[in-house]
C-alpha positions in Angstrom: -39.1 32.9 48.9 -36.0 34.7 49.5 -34.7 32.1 52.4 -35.4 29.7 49.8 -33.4 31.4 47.2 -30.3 32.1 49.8 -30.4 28.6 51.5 -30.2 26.7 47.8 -26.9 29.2 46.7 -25.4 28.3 50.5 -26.1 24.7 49.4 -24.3 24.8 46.0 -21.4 27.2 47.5 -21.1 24.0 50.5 -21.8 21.7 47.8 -18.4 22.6 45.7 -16.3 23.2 48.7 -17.6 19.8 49.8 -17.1 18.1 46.6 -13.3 19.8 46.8 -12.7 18.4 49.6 -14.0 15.3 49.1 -11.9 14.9 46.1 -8.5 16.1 48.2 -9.6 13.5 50.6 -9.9 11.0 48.4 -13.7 10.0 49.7 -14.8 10.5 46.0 -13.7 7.1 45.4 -15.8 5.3 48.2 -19.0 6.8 46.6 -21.6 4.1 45.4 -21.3 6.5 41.6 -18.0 6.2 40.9 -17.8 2.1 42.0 -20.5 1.6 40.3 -19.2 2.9 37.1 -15.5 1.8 37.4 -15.4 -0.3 34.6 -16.1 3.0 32.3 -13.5 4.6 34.3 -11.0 2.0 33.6 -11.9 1.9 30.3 -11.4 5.7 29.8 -7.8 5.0 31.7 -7.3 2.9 28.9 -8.5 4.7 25.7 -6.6 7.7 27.3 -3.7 5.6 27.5 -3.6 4.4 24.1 -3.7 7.8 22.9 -0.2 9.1 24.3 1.0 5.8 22.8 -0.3 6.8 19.3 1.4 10.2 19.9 4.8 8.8 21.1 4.6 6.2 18.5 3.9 8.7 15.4 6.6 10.9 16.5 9.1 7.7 16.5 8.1 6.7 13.1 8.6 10.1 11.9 12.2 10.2 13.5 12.5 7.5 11.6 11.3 8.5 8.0 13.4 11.7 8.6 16.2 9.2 9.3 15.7 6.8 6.3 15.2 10.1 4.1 18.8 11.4 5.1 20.3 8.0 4.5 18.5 7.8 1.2 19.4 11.4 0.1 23.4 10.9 1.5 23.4 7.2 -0.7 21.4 9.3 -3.6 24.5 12.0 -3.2 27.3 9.2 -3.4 26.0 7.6 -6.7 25.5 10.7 -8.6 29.1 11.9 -7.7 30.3 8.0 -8.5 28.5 8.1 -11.7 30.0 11.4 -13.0 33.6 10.0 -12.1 32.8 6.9 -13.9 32.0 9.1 -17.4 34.7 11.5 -16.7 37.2 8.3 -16.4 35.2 5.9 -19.5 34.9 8.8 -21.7 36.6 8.5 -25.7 39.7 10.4 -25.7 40.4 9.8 -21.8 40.5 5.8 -22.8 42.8 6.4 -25.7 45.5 8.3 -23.8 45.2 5.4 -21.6 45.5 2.9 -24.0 48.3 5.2 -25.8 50.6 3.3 -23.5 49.9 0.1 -24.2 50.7 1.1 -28.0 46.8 0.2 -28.6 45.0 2.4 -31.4 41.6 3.7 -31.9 40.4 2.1 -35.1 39.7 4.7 -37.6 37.4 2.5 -39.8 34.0 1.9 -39.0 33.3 -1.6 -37.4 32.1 -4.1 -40.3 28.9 -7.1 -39.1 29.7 -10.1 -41.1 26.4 -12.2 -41.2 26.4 -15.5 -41.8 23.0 -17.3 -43.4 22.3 -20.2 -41.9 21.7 -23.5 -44.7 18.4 -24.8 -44.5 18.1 -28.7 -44.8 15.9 -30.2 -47.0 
């Protein structure tokens, strides 16, 4: 029983320096297995291969949203600041000093609406 036991660990120790060896070698790929099952292997090539695509193409589109997101926030930026110097420049007394030039008055009476009713025909 024990040359059984010692010849069977001798075989798996040869068995993984062959399989080593036959991989370095390149002899792996002659084997009936692995030609046998080379459409799986290519297929698993392929899947592998569309997932670093997915990964390279979800950190492009993220460059990009982090792009768009600055040029929205910079454009966002710009109107506010135009907005507050259109107010500061449209505002009541700025227009009159303006318009003080001009010799042109703020009206001090309240703006009248003259409605007309239109005639009905009979």
């Amino acid at each position: 029983m024990a040359k059984q036991t010692d010849t069977s660990a001798k075989s798996r120790k040869g068995t993984k320096a062959n399989a080593f060896t036959q991989i370095l070698n390149g002899e792996f790929l002659t084997k009936s297995f692995v030609l046998d099952n080379l459409n799986y292997i290519f297929f698993i090539m392929l899947l592998l291969l569309l997932l670093i695509t997915k990964g390279y193409y979800g950190k492009q589109l993220n460059k990009d949203i982090d792009a768009a997101q600055r040029n929205l926030d910079q454009h966002s930026a710009e109107f506010i600041e135009a907005k507050a110097r259109l107010e500061l420049v449209t505002r009541r007394y700025k227009m009159a000093e303006r318009l003080a030039d001009r010799e042109l008055k703020e009206t001090q009476n309240a703006t009248k609406v003259i409605r007309i009713k239109a005639k009905k025909h009979e």
